[in-house]
N, C-alpha and C positions, 0 to 999 in steps of 0.2 A: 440656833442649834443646827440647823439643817446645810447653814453657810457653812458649819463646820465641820460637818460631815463632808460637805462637798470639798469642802478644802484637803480635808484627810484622805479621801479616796483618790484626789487628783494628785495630792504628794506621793501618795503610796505607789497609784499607777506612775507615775514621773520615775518613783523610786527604782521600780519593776522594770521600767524600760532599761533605765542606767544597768542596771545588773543585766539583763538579757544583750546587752550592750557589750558589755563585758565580756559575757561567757563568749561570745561569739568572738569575740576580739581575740580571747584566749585560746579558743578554738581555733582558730585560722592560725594564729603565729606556732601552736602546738602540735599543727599537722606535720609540718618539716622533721619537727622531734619526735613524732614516730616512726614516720620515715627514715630518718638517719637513727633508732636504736633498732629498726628492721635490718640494714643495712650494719649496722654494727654487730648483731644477734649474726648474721648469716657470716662475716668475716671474722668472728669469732668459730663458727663450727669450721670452716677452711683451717684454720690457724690450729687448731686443736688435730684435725684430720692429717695437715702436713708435720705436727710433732710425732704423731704416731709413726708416718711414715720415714723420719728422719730416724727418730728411735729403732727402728725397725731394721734400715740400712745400718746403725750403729752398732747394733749387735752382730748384723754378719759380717761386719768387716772385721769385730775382736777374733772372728774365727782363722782368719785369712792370715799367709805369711805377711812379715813386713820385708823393706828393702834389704836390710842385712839378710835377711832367713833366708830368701831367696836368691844371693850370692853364693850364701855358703851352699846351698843347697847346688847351684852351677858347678861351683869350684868341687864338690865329694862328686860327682856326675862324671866330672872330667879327671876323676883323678881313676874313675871305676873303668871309664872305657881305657882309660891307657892298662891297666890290669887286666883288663878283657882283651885286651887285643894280645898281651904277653903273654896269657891263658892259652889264647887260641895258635899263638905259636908253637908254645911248648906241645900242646894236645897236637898241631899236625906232625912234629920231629916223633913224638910219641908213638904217631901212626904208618909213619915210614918205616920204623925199626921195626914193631910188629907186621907190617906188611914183608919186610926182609925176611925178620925169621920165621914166618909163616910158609915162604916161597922156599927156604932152605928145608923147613921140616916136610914140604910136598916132594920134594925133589928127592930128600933124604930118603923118604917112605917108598917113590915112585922105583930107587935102584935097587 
């Protein structure tokens, strides 16, 4: 009886070893895979931080002209300064003649 106690206690430790065997086996090859789901955790919060920021530039550029907008907008520009500048001729022939018959009504007054 005691052979077989001893037997059982020495299988059992033999057993114990095998599995503290293991664990540690599992342990060491395990350590890499937290390592690389550390490494995966952290280029997931980047990857999440530059959507927000890509989102972010997306929206101000729906506010912005595009290429067309920004032609037309050149072409009514250049069509305002030619009218501005026909403006500002008329308005100086405008101020000639009032300057004439200003000079005529001083003159008129002055005899």
């Amino acid at each position: 009886m005691i052979l077989d106690l001893t037997a059982i206690a020495s299988f059992i430790a033999v057993a114990l070893s095998g599995l503290n065997l293991l664990a540690l086996i599992r342990n060491m090859l395990s350590s890499g895979e937290r390592k690389l789901d550390e490494r995966i955790t952290k280029v997931e919060g980047t990857l999440i931080e530059h959507d927000r920021r890509v989102q972010a530039v997306e929206g101000e550029l729906k506010h912005m002209p595009d290429k067309e907008t920004v032609q037309k907008l050149q072409l009514d520009m250049a069509e305002m300064k030619a009218q501005l500048t026909a403006m500002v001729k008329a308005t100086e022939a405008t101020e000639r003649a009032t300057r004439r018959v200003e000079d005529f009504l001083l003159k008129r007054g002055a005899d």
